[in-house]
C-alpha positions as CSV (number, residue, x, y, z in Angstrom):
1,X,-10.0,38.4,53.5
2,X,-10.9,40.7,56.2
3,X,-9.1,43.7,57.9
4,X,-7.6,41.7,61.0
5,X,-6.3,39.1,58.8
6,X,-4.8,41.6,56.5
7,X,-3.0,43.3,59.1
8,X,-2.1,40.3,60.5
9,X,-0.2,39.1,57.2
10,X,1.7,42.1,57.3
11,X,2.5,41.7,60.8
12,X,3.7,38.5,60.3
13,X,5.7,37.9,57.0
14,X,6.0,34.1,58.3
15,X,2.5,34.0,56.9
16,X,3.2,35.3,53.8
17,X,5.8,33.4,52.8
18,X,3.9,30.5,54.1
19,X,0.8,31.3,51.1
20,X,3.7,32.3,48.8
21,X,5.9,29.3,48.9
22,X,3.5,26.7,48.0
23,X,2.0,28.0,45.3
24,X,5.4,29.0,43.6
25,X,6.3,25.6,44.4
26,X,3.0,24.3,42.4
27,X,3.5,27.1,40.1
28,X,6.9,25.7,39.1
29,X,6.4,22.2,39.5
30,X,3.8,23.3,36.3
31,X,6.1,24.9,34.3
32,X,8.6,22.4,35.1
33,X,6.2,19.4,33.8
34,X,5.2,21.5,30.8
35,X,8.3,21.6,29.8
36,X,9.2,18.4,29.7
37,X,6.7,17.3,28.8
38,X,6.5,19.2,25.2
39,X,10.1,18.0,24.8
40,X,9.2,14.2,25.3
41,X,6.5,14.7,22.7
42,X,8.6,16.2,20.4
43,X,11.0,12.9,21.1
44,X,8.2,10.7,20.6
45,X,7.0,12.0,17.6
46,X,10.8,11.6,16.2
47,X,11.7,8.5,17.8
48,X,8.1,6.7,16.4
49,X,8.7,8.2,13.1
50,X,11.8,6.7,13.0
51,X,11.4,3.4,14.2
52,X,8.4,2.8,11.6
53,X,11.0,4.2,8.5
54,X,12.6,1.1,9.3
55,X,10.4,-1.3,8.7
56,X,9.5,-1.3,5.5
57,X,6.1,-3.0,5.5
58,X,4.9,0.7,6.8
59,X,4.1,3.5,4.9
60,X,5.5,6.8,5.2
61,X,2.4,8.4,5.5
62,X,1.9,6.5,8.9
63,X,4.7,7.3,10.1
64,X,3.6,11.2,10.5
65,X,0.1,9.8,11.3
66,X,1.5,7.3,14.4
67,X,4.1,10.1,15.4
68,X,1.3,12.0,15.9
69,X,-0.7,10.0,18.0
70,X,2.0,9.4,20.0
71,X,3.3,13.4,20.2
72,X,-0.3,14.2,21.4
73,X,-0.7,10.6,23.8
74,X,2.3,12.3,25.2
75,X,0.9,16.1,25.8
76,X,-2.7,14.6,27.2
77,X,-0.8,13.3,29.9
78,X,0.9,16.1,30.6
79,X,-2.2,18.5,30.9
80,X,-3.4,16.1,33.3
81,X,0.1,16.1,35.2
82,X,-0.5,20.1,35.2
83,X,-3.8,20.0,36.3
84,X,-2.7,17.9,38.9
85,X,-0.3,19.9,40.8
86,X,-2.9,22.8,41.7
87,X,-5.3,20.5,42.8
88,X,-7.7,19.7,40.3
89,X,-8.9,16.3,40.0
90,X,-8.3,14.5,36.8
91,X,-10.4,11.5,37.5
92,X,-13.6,13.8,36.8
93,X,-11.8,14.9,34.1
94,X,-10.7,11.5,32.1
95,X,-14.3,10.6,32.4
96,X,-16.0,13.4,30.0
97,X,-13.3,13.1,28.0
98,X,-13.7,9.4,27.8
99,X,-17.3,10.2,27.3
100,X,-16.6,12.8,24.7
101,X,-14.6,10.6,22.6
102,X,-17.3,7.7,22.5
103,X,-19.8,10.1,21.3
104,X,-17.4,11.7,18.8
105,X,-16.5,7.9,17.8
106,X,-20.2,6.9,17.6
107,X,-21.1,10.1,15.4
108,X,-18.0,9.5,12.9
109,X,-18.3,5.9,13.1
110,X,-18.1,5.3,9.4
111,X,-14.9,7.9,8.6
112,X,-13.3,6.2,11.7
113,X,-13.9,2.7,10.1
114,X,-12.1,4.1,6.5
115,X,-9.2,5.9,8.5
116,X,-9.1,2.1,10.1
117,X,-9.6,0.4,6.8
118,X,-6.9,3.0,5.1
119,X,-3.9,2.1,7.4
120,X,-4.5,-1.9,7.5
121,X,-3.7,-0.6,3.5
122,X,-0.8,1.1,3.9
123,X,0.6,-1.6,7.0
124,X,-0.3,-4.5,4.4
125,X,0.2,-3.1,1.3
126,X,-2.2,-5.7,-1.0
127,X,-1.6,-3.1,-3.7
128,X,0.6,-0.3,-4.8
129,X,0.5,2.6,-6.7
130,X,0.0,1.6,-10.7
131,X,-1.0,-1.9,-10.5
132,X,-4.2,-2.5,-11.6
133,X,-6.9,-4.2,-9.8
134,X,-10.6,-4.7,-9.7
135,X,-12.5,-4.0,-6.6
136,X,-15.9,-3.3,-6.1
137,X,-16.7,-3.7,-9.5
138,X,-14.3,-1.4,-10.7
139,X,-11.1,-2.5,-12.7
140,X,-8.5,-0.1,-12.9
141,X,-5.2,1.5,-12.1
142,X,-4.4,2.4,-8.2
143,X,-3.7,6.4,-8.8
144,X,-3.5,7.1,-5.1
145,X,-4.0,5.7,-1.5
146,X,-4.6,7.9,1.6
147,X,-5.7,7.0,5.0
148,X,-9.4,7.7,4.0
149,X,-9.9,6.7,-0.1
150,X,-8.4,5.2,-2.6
151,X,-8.7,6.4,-6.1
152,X,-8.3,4.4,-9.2
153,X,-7.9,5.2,-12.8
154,X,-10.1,2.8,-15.7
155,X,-9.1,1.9,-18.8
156,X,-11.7,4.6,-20.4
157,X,-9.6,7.3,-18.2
158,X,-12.5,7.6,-15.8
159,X,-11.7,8.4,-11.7
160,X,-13.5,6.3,-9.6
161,X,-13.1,7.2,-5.7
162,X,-13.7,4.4,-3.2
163,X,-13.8,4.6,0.5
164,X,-11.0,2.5,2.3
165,X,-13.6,0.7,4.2
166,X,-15.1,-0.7,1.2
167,X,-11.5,-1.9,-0.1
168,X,-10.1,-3.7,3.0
169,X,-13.8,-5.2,3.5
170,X,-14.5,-7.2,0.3
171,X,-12.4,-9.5,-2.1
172,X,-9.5,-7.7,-4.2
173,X,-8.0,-8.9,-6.9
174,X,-4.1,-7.3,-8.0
175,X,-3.2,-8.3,-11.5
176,X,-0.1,-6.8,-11.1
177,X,1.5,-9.3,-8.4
178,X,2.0,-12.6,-10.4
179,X,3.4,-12.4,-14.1
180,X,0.6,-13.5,-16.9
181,X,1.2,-16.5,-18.6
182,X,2.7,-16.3,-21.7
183,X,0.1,-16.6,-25.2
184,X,1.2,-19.7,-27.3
185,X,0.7,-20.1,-31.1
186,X,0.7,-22.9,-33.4
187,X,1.7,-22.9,-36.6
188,X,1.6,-26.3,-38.6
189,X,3.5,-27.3,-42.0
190,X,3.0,-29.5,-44.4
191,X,5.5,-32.1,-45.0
192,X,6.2,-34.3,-48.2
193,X,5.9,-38.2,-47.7
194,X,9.4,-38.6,-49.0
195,X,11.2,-35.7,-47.2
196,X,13.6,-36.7,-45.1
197,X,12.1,-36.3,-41.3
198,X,15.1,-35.3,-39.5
199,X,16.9,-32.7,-41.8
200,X,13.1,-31.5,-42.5
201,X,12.8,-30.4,-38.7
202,X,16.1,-29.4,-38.5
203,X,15.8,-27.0,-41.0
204,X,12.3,-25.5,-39.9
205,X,13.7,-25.4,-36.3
206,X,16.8,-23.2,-37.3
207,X,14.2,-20.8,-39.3
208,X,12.4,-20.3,-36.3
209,X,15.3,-20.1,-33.7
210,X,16.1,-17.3,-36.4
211,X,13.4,-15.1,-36.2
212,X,13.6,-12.0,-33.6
213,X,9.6,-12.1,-33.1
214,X,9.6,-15.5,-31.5
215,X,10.2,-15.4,-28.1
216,X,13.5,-17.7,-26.8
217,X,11.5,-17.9,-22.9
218,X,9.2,-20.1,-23.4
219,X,11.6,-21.8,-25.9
220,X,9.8,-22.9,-29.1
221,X,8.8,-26.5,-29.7
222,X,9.3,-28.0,-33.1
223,X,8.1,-31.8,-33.1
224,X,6.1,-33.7,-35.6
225,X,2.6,-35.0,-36.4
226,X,-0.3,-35.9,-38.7
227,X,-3.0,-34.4,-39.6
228,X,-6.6,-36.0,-37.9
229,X,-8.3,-35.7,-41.5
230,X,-6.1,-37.3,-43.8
231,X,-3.0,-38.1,-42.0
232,X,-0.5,-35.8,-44.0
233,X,2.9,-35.3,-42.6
234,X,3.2,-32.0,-40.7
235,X,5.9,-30.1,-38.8
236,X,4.1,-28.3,-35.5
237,X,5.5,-25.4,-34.4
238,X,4.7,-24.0,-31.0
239,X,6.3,-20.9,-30.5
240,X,5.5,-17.4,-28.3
241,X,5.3,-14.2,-30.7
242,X,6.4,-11.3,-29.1
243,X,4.0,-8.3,-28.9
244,X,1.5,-10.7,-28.6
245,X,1.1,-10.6,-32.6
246,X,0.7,-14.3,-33.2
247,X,-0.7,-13.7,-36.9
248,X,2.1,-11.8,-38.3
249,X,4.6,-13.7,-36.7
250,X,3.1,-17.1,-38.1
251,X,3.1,-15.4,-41.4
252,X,6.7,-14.5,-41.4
253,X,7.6,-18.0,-40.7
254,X,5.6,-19.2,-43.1
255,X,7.1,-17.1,-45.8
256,X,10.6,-17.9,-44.4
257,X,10.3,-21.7,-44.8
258,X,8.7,-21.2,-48.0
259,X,12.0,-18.9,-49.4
260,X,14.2,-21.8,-48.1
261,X,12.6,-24.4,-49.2
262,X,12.8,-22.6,-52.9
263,X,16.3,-21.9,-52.8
């Protein structure tokens, strides 16, 4: 500013305040949307967070990861707001960083697609931790899930990392969801021509109601038959041993109707 205009500001403190003024005004308008705006993303960070720990389809870890996006959707559009008030034009600005944020995307295309991949996990949860599934070739336990990996644990105690991407794109199977069928066994006795049928069954059916190894759910089936060979008399027992230990359970019963039919 030169000498005359210098002297003419003093002169004239109408001038003065007439530099001052506004640019307090924009100064304070600033501070004023700064403010509020670092307390509305504070609110939405809180407010998204808690509306997500409601639903319970929703991990927790998205709900720090959404509350995020939303805390700093929140002060992006404040810096614009700021830049704003002292003139500055924004459009210019929303362009590079448009710009900047396709380039970014392009060059991190494949963590971006398992940080995609990761939170269709956590929002559909197809598995949780310890259930075991097989994906990609790998059968295992699910040790942990994150936005980006998933680790599982194999039988043989090995860790196999796997990027989300390849999880949510390819056929999983969870052997954890449904319950297994339950492992029949068979056990078949001989039975005299002249036994009494009936009482014969009877008897065999209390013996094996009696033992604690043989599952009551399935119930066990006692019914009668003959043999394809030589068409002898049998009593067939189908029954569910617990612990999966058909053979020992078949033997007990075996030695139990043997005792009783001793005595």
């Amino acid at each position: 500013m030169t000498a005359p205009g210098l002297q003419q500001l003093v002169l004239n403190p109408q001038a003065i305040l007439t530099l001052i003024v506004p640019s307090a005004l924009h100064l304070l308008g600033a501070a004023t949307i700064l403010l509020a705006g670092f307390w509305f993303s504070g609110k939405a960070d809180v407010l998204v967070g808690k509306a997500l720990a409601r639903t319970h389809h929703v991990d927790e870890m998205l709900n720090g990861f959404f509350g995020s996006i939303a805390r700093y959707f929140v002060l992006m559009v404040t810096l614009l707001a700021v830049l704003s008030q002292f003139g500055i034009q924004t459009t210019s600005l929303v362009a590079v960083i448009g710009a900047a944020s396709l380039a970014i995307g392009l060059a991190l295309q494949g963590t971006l697609s398992n940080l995609a991949a990761g939170v269709m996990l956590l929002i559909f949860r197809p598995f949780r931790i310890g259930q075991h599934v097989v994906v990609g070739g790998n059968d295992g336990t699910v040790k942990a899930l994150s936005l980006f990996w998933t680790e599982i644990v194999t039988a043989d105690n090995v860790q196999v990392i796997i990027p989300n991407g390849s999880v949510w794109g390819q056929p999983l199977k969870n052997m954890s969801i449904y319950k297994a069928p339950v492992a029949m066994a068979e056990l078949r006795l001989p039975v005299p021509e002249s036994a009494q049928l009936g009482p014969e069954r009877d008897r065999i059916a209390a013996i094996v109601a009696q033992n604690t190894d043989v599952l009551k759910d399935p119930a066990p089936t006692v019914l009668l038959d003959r043999a394809a060979a030589d068409g002898a008399l049998q009593v067939v027992v189908n029954f569910a041993p617990a612990g999966g230990n058909a053979a020992l359970v078949r033997s007990e019963l075996i030695k139990a109707v043997h005792e009783a039919a001793a005595d």
